[in-house]
FIDOKE-12329 format. One line per field, with one value per residue: x, y, z of N, C-alpha, C, O in turn; residue in one letter. Coordinates in nm, 3 decimals. Example, Ala and Ser with C-alpha at 12.3 -4.5 7.8 and 13.67 -1.06 7.14 Angstrom:
BEGIN
npx <- c(1.319:1.285)
npy <- c(-0.569:-0.225)
npz <- c(0.780:0.708)
capx <- c(1.230:1.367)
capy <- c(-0.450:-0.106)
capz <- c(0.780:0.714)
cpx <- c(1.320:1.290)
cpy <- c(-0.330:0.003)
cpz <- c(0.780:0.787)
opx <- c(1.424:1.341)
opy <- c(-0.332:0.114)
opz <- c(0.846:0.804)
residu <- c(A:S)
END
This chain:
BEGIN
npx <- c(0.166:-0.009:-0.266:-0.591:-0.818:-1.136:-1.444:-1.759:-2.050:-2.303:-2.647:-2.567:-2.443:-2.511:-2.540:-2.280:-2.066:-2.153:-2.331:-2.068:-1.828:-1.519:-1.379:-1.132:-0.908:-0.700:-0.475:-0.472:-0.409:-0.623:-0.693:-0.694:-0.943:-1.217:-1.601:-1.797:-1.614:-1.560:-1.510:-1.352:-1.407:-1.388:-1.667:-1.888:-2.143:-2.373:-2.474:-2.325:-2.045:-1.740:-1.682:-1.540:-1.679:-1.782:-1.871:-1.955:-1.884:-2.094:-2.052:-1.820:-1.707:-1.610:-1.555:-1.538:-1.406:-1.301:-1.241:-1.186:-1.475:-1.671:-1.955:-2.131:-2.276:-2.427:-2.486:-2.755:-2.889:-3.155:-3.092:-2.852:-2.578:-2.584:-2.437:-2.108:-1.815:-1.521:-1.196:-0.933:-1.074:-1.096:-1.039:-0.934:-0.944:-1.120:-1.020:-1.075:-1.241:-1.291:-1.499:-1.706:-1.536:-1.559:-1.717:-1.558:-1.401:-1.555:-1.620:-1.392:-1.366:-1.488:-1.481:-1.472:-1.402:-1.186:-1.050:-0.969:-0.857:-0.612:-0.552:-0.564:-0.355:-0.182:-0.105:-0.042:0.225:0.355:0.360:0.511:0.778:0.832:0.855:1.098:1.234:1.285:1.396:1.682:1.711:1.695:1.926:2.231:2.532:2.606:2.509:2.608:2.865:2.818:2.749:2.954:3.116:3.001:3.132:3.384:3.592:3.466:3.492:3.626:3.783:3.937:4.078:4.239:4.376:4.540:4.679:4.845:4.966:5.122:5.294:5.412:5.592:5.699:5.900:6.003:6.179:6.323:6.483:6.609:6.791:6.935:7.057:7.231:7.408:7.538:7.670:7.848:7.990:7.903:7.774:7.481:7.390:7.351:7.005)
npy <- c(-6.955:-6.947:-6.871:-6.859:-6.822:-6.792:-6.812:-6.623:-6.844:-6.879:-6.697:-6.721:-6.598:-6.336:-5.989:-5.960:-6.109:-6.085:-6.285:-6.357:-6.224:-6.237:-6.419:-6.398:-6.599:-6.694:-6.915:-7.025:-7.125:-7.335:-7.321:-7.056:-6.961:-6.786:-6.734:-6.588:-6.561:-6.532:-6.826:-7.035:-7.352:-7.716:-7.877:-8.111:-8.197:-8.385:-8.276:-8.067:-8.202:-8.239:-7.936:-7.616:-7.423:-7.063:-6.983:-6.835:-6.827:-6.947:-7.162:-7.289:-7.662:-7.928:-8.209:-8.533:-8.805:-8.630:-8.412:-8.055:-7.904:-7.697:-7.465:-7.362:-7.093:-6.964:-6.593:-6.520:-6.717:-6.860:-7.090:-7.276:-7.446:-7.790:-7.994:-8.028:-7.866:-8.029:-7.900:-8.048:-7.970:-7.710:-7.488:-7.147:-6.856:-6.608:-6.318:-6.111:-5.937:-5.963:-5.740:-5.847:-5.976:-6.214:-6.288:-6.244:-6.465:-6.673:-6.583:-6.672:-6.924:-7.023:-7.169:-7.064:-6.778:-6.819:-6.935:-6.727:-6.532:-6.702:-6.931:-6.857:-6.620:-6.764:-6.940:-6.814:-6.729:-6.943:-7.033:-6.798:-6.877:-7.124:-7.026:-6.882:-7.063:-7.256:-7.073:-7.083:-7.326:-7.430:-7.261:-7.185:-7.214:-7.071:-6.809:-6.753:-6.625:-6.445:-6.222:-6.240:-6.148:-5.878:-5.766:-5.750:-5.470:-5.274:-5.306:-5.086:-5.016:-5.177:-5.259:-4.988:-5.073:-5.274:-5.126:-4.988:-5.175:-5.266:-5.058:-4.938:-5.227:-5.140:-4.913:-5.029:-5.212:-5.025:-4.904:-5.129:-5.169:-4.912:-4.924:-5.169:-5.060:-4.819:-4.955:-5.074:-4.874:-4.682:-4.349:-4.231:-3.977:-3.650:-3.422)
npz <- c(4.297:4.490:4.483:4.340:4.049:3.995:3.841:3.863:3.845:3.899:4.052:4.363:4.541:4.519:4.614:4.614:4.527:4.195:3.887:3.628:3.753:3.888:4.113:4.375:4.536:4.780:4.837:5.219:5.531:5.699:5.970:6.045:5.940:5.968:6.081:5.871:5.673:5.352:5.128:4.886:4.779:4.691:4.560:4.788:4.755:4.563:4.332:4.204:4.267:4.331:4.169:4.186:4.414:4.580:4.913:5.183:5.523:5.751:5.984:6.215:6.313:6.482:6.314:6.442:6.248:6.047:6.125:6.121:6.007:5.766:5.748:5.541:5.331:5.039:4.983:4.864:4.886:5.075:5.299:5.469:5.305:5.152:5.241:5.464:5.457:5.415:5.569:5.410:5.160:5.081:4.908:4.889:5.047:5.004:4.868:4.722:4.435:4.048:3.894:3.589:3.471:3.406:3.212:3.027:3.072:3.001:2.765:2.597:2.614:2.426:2.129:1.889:1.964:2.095:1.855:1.724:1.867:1.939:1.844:1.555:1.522:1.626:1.419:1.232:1.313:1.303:1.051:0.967:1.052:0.970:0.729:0.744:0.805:0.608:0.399:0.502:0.508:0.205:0.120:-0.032:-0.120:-0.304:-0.256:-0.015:-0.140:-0.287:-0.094:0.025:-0.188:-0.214:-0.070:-0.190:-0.333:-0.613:-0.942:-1.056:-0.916:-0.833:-1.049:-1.073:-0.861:-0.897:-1.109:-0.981:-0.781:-1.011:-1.118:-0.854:-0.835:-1.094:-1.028:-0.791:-0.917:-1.115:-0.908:-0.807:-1.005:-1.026:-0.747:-0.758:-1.002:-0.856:-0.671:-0.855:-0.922:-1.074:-1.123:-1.075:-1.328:-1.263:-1.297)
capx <- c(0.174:-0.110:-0.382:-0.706:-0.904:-1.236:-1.559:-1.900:-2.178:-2.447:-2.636:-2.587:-2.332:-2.560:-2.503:-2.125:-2.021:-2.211:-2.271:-1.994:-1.735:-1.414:-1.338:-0.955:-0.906:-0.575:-0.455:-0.500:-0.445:-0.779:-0.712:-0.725:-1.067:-1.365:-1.699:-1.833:-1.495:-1.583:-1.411:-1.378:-1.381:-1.498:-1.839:-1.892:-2.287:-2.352:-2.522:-2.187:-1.964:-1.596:-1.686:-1.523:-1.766:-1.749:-1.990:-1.951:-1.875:-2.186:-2.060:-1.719:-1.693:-1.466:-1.579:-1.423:-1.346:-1.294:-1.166:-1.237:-1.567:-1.704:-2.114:-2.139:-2.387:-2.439:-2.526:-2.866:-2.970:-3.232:-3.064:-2.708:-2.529:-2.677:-2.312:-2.032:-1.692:-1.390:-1.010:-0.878:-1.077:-1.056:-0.923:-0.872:-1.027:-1.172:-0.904:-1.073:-1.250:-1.247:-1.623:-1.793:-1.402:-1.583:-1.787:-1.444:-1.321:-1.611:-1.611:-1.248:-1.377:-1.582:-1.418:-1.497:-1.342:-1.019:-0.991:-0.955:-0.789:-0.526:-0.512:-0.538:-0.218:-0.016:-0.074:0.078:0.364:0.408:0.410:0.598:0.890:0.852:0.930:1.258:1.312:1.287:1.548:1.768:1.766:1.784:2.000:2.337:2.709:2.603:2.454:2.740:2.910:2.730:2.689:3.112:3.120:2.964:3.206:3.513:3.559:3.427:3.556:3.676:3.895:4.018:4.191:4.295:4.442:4.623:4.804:4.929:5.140:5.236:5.391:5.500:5.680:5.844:5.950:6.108:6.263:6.408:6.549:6.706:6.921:7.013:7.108:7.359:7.502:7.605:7.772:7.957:8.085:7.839:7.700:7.392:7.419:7.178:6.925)
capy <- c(-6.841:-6.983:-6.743:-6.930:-6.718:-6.843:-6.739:-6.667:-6.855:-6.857:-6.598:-6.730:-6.460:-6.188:-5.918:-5.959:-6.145:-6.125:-6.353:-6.260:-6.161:-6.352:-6.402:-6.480:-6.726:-6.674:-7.065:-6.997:-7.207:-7.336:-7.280:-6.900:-6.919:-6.741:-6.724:-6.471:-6.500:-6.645:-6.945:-7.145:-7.499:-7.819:-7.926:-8.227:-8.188:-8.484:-8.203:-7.992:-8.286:-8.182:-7.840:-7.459:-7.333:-6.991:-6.945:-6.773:-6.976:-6.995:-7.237:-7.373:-7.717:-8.063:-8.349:-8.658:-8.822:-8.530:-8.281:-7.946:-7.849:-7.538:-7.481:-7.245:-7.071:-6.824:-6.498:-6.488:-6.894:-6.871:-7.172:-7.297:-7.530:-7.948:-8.076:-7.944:-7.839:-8.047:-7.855:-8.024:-7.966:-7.558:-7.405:-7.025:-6.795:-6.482:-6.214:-5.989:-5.994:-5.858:-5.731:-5.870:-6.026:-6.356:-6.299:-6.219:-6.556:-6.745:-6.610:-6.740:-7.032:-7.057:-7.237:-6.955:-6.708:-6.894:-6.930:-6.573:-6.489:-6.773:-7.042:-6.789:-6.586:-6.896:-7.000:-6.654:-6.699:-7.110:-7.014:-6.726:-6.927:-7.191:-7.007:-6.816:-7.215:-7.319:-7.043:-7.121:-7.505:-7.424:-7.130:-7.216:-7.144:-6.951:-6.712:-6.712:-6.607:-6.330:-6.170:-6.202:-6.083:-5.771:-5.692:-5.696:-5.348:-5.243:-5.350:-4.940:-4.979:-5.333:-5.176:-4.930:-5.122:-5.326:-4.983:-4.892:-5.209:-5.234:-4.894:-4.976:-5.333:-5.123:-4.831:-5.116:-5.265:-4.944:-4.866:-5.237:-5.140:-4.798:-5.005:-5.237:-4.940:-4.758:-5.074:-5.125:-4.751:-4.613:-4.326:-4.228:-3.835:-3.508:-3.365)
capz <- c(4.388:4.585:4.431:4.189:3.960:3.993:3.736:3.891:3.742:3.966:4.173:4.506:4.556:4.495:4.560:4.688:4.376:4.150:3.824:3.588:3.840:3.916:4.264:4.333:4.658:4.805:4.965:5.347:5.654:5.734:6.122:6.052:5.882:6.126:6.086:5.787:5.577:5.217:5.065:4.798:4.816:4.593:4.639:4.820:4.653:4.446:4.179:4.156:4.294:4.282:4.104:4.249:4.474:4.645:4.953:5.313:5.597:5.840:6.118:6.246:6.415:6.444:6.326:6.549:6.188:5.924:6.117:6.100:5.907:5.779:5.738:5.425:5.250:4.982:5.062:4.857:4.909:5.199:5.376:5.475:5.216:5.248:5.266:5.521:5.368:5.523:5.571:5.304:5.026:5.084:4.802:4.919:5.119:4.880:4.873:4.598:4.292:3.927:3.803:3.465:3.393:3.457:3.095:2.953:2.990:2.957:2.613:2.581:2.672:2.300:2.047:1.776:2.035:2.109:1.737:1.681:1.994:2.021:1.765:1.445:1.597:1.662:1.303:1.168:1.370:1.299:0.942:0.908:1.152:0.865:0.562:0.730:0.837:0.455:0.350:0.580:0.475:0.106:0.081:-0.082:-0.089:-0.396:-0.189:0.073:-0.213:-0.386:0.013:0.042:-0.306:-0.228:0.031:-0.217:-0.375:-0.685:-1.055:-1.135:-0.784:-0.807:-1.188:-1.005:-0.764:-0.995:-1.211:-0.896:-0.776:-1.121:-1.090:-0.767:-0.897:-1.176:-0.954:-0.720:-1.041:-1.135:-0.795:-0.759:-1.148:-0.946:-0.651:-0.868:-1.062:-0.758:-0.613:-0.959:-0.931:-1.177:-1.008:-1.204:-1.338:-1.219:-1.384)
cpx <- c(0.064:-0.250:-0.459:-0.765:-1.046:-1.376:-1.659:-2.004:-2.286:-2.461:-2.641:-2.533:-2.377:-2.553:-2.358:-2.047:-2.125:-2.196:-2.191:-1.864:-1.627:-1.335:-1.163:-0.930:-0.734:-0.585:-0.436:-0.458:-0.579:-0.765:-0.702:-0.809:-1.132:-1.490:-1.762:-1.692:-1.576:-1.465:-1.402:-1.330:-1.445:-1.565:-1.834:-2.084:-2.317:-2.437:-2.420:-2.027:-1.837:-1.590:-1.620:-1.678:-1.739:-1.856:-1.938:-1.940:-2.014:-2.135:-1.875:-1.754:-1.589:-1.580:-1.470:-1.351:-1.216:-1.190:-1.230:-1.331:-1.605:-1.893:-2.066:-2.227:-2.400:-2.522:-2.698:-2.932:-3.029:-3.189:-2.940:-2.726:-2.620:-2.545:-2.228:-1.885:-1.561:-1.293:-0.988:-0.982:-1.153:-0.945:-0.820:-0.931:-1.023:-1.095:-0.971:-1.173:-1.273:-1.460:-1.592:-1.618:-1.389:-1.663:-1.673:-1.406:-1.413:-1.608:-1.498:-1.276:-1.464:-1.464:-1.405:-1.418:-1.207:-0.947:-0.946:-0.836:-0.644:-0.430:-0.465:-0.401:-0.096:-0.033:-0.016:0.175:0.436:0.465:0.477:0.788:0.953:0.888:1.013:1.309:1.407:1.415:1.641:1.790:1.814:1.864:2.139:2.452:2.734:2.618:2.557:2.833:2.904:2.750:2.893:3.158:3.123:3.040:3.366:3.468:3.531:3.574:3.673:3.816:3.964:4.131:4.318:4.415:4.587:4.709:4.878:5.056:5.162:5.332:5.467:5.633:5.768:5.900:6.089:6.215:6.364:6.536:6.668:6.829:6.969:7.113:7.279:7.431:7.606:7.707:7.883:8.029:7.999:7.730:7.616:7.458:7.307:7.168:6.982)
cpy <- c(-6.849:-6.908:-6.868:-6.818:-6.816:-6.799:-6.762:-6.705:-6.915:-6.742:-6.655:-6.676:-6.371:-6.130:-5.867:-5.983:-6.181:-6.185:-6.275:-6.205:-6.264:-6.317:-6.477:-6.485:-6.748:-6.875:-6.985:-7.142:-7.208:-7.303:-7.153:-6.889:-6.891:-6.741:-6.587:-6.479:-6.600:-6.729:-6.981:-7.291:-7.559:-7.857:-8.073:-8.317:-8.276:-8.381:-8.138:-8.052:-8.194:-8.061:-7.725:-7.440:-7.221:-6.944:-6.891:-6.882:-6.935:-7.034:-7.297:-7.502:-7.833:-8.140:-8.468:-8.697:-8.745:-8.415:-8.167:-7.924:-7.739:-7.584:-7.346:-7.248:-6.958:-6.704:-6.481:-6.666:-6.790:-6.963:-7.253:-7.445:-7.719:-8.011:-8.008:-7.966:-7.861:-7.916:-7.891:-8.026:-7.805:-7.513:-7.272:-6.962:-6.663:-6.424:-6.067:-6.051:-5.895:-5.838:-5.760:-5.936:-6.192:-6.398:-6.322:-6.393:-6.705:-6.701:-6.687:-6.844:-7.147:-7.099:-7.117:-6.851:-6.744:-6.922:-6.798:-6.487:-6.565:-6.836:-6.962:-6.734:-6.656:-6.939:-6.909:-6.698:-6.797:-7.064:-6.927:-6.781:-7.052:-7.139:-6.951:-6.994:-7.247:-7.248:-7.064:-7.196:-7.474:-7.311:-7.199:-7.161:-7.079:-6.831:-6.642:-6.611:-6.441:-6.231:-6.151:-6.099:-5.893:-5.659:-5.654:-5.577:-5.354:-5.300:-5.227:-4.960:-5.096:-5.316:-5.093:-4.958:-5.184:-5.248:-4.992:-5.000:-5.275:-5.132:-4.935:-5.082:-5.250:-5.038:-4.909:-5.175:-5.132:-4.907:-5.012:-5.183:-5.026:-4.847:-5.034:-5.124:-4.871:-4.836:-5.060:-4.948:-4.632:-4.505:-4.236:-4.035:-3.730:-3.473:-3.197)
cpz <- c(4.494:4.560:4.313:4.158:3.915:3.887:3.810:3.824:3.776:4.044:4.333:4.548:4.590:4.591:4.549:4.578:4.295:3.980:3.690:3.610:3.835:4.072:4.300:4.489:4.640:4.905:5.137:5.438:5.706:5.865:6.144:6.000:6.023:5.993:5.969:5.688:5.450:5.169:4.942:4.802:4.669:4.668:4.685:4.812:4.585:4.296:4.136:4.234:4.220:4.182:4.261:4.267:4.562:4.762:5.121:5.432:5.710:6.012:6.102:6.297:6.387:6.461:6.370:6.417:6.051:5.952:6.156:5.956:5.914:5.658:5.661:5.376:5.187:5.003:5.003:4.847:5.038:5.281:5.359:5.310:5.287:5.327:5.353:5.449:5.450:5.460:5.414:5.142:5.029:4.950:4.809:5.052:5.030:4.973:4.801:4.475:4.170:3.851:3.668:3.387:3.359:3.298:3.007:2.894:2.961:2.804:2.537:2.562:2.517:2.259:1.922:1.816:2.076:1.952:1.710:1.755:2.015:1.895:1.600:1.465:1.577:1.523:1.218:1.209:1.305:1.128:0.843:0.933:1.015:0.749:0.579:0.771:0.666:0.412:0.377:0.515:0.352:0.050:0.074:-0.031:-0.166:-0.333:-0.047:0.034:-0.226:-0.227:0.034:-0.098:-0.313:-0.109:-0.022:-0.333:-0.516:-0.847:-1.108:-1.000:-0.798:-0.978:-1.100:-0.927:-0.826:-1.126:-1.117:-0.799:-0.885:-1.152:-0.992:-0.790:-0.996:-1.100:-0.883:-0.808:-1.053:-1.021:-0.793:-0.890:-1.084:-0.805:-0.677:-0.955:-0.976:-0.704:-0.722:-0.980:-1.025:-1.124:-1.125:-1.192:-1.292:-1.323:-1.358)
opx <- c(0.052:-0.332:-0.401:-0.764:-1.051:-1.354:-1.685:-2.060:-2.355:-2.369:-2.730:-2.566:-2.325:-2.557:-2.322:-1.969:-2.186:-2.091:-2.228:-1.795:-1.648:-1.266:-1.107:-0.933:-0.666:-0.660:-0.376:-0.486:-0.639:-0.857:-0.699:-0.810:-1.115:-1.479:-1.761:-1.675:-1.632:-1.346:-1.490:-1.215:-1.510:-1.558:-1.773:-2.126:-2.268:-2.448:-2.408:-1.928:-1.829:-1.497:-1.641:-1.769:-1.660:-1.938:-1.845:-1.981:-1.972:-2.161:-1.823:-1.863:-1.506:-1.664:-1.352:-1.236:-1.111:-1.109:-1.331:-1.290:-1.598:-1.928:-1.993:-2.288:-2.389:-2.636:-2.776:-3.034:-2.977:-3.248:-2.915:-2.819:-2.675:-2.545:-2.256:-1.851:-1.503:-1.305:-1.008:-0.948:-1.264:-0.825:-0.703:-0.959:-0.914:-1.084:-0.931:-1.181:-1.275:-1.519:-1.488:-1.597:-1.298:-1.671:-1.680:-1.391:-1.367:-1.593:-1.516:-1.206:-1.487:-1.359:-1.292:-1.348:-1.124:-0.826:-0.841:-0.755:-0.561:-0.313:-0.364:-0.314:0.020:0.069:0.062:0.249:0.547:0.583:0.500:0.887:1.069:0.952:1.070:1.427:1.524:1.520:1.723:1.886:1.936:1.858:2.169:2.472:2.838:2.716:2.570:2.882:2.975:2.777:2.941:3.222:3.195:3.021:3.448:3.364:3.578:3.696:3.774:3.929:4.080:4.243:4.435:4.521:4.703:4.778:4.997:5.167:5.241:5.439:5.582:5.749:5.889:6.009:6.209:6.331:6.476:6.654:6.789:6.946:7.091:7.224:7.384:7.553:7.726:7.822:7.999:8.118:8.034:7.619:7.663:7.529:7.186:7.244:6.932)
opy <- c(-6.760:-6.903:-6.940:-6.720:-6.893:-6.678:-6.878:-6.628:-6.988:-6.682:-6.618:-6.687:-6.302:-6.201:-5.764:-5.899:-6.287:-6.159:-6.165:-6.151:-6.372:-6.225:-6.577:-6.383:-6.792:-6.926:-6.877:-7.254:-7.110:-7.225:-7.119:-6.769:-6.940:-6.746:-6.477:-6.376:-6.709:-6.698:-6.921:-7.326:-7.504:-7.876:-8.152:-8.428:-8.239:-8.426:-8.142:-7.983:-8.122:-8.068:-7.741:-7.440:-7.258:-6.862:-6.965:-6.997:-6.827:-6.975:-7.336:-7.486:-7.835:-8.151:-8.482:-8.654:-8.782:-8.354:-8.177:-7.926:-7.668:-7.661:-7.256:-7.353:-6.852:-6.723:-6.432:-6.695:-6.688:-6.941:-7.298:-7.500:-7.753:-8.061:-7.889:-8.071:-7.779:-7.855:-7.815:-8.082:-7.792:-7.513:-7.262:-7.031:-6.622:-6.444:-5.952:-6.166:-5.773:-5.918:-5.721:-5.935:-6.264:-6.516:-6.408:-6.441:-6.811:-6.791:-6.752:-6.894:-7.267:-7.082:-7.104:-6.806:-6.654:-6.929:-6.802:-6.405:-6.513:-6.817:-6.993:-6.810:-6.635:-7.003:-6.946:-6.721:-6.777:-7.063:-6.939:-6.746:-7.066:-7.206:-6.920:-7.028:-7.255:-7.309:-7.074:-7.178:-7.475:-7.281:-7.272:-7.086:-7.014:-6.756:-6.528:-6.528:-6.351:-6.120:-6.040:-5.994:-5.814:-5.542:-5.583:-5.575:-5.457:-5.318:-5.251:-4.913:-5.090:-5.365:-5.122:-4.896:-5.149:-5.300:-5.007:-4.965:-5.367:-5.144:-4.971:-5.046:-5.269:-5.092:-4.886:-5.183:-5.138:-4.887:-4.997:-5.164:-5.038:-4.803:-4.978:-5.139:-4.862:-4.793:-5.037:-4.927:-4.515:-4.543:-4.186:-3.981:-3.751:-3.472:-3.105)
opz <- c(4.578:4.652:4.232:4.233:3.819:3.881:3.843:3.747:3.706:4.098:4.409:4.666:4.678:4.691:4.493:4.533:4.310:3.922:3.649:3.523:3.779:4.115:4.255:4.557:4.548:4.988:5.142:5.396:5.750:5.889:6.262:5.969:6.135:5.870:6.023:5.622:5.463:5.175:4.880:4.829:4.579:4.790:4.614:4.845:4.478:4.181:4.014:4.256:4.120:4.103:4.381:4.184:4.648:4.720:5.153:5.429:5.752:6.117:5.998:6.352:6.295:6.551:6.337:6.415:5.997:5.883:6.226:5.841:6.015:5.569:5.701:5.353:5.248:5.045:5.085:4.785:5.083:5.387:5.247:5.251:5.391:5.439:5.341:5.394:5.521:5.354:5.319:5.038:4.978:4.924:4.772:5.150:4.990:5.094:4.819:4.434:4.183:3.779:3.616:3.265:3.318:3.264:2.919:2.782:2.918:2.721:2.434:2.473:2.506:2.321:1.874:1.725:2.082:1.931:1.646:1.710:2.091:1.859:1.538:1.422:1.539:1.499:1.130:1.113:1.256:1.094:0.723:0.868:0.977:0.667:0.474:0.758:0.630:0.389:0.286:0.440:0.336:-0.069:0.169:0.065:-0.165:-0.346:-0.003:0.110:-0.182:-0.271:0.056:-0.092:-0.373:-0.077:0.035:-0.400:-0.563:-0.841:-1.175:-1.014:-0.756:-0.993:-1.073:-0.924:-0.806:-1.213:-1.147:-0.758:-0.864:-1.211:-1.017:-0.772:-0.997:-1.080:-0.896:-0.768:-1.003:-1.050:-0.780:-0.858:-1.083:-0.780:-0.648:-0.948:-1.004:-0.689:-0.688:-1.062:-1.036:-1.086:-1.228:-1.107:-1.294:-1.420:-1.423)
residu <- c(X:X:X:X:X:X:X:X:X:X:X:X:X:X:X:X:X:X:X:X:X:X:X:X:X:X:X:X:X:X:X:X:X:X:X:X:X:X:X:X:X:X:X:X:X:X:X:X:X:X:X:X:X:X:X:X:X:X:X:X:X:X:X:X:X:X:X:X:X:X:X:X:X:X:X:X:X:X:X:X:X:X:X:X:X:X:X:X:X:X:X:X:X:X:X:X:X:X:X:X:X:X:X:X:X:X:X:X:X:X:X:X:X:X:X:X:X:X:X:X:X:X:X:X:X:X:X:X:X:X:X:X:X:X:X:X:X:X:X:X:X:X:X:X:X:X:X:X:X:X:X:X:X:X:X:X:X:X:X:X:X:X:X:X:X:X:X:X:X:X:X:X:X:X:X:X:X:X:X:X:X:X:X:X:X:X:X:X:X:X:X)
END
């Protein structure tokens, strides 16, 4: 979505961002940066080489080979950055940021704290996912069974069931010998 979530963890920020904070660097067209907007870029520093840095821009100009550079410096350093910050290695330009949310995920960031938070969690889940797996696998055609079973009616009704087309069968019986009588002329007598 073009948005970084950056962690402050120095004061050269102070008092703007300070350490702690998380500053969130929207991607930008560098040819709409001015003068006073903050950035973030990687360092071109050989002490924080290729690290997120977030610092104010200072100075515009073009270099003949590079391009467009930007002279940055944090707001409580006493003196601009050593290195200048080509175009492309601009990360955002600061949009916003979230106070003390920057401690948050450095704690995340523990091993003791990600256990608790992440890895413990996902091992509840892994092994509750595994033992409805297991039934699944060994659950039978017994059990198919016993679960259809319980859907045919009761032992007192299934009797039941069975008086009544026996009644019925002789009823029909009787009726077919009334049938044949009548045909043969024999017409039964009233009650």
């Amino acid at each position: 979505m073009g948005y970084s979530f950056l962690s402050v963890a120095t004061e050269s920020m102070d008092p703007t961002y300070p350490v702690g904070c998380v500053v969130i660097s929207k991607k930008t067209d560098t040819a709409k940066l001015q003068v006073d907007d903050v950035i973030s870029f990687y360092s071109d520093d050989p002490v924080i080489f290729d690290k997120p840095n977030t610092h104010r821009i200072k100075a515009i100009y073009q270099d003949g080979q590079k391009g467009t550079a930007f002279i940055t410096k944090g707001d409580n350093n006493p003196v601009n950055d050593s290195y200048p910050v080509y175009a492309d290695r601009v990360i955002g330009k600061v949009v916003g940021s979230i106070p003390s949310a920057g401690r948050m995920f450095d704690m995340i960031k523990k091993r003791s704290v990600l256990f608790f938070l992440l890895i413990l969690p996902l091992s509840g889940v892994l092994v509750y996912e595994l033992v409805n797996i297991r039934k699944i696998w060994y659950s039978t055609d017994d059990d198919e069974d016993k679960k259809k079973s319980k859907k045919i009616k009761a032992p007192q009704e299934q009797e039941g069931f069975k008086n009544r087309q026996a009644n019925l069968t002789k009823r029909i019986e009787d009726l077919k010998e009334e049938i044949e009588a009548i045909k043969k002329g024999d017409l039964p007598k009233e009650d």
